[in-house]
N, C-alpha and C positions, 0 to 999 in steps of 0.2 A: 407563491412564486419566490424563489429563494436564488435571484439575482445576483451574479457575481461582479467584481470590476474586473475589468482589464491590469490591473495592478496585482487582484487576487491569482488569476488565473496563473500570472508569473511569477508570484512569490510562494503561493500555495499550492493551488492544484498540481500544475505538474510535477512541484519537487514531490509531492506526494503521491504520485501515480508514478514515479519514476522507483520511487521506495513500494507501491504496493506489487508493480509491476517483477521489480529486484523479487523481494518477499514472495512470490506467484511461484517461481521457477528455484528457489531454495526450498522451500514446502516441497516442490513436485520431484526434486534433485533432479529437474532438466540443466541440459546447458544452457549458459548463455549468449547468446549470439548479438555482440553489440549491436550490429545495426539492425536485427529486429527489435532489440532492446530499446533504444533510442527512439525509433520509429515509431513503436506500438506505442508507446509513452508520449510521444507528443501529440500523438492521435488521440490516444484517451482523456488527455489532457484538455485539447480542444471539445471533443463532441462532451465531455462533462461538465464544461465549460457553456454549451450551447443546450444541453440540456437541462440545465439549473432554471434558465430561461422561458422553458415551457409553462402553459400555466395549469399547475397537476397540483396536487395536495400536496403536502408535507408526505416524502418515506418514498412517493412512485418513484420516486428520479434514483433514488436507491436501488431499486430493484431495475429498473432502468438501467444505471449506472454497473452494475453489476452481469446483466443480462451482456452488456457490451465487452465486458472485459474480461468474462470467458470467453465471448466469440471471438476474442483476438485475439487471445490467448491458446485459443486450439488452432486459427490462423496463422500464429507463430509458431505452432509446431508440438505444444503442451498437449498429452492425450486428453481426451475429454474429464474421464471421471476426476482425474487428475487437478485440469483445470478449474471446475465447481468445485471439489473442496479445499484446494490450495486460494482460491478465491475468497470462500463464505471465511477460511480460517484467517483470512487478510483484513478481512473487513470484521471480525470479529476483534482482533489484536488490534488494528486500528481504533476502533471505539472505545476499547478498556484503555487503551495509553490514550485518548484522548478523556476521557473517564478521568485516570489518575491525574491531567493536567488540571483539569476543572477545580479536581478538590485540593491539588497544589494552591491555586490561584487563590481560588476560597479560604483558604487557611491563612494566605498570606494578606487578604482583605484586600485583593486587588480588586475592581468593577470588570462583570462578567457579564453585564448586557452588550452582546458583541452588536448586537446589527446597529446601536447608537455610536459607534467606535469607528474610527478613519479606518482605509482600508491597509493603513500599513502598520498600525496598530494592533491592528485585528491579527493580521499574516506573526507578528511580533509575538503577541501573547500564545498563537494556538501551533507556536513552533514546538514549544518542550514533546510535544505530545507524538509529532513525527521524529523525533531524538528522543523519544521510548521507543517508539515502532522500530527505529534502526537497531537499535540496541539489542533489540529481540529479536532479531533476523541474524544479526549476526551469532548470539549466542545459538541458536538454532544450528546456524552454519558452522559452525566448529562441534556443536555436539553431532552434529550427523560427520563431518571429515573426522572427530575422533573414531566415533563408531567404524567407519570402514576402514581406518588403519589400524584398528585393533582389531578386525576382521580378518585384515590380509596379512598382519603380525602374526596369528594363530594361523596362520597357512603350514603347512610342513613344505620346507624349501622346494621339493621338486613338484608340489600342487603350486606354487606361483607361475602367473602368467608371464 
């Protein structure tokens, strides 16, 4: 069982479902709709909050956790196929950047046994990792807005819409 506090939930979960959530709909180049944005992000944030809770192995609550946020996510309006792979590749980029924070921390001889760690220590130490994850959304997001204004640049004037 892999229990959160109420301290994590607000420092970590949701800022991070609010970035995987962001991340979701630049993959899929949906738009975004604040108040489903908002929305679906506090929800996810809760029920993976409530499902951390369950008592399942280590990884179900991943697949769990995952199974939920494509069903929001095509409840928000993301086409399906769309949603599962703008998702797995969420959750993929999520772990390499929390990946690379690990072996930050390791290099820097900080202690990496989190579950002996306060919870606001914990939220502290396993930030860098979502400030990789943004970092890489937005690079994403400008190579994809370069690409369609270099698309619509090569337009001949009277093919513009």
């Amino acid at each position: 069982m892999l229990r959160l506090t109420w301290i994590e939930l607000f420092l970590r979960s949701i800022p991070e479902l609010f970035v995987i959530v962001w991340g979701i709909h630049v993959l899929s180049r949906e738009r975004l709709n604040i108040v489903n944005y908002v929305f679906s992000s506090l929800i996810l944030g809760i029920l993976t909050f409530f499902v951390r809770w369950l008592p399942i192995y280590f990884g179900v609550h991943m697949i769990i956790n995952i199974v939920l946020i494509v069903s929001i996510m095509i409840i928000a309006g993301v086409p399906t196929i769309k949603a599962v792979c703008s998702t797995l590749i969420m959750f993929f980029i999520l772990s390499l950047s929390e990946f690379i924070n690990m072996l930050i921390l390791n290099l820097l001889k900080i202690d990496t046994k989190f579950q002996f760690l306060n919870p606001v220590k914990k939220c502290v130490l396993c930030s860098p990792s979502l400030i990789i994850t943004v970092m890489f959304i937005i690079a994403v997001y400008y190579l994809y807005n370069k690409e369609y204004l270099k698309r619509y640049n090569n337009l001949g004037t009277n093919e513009r819409i």
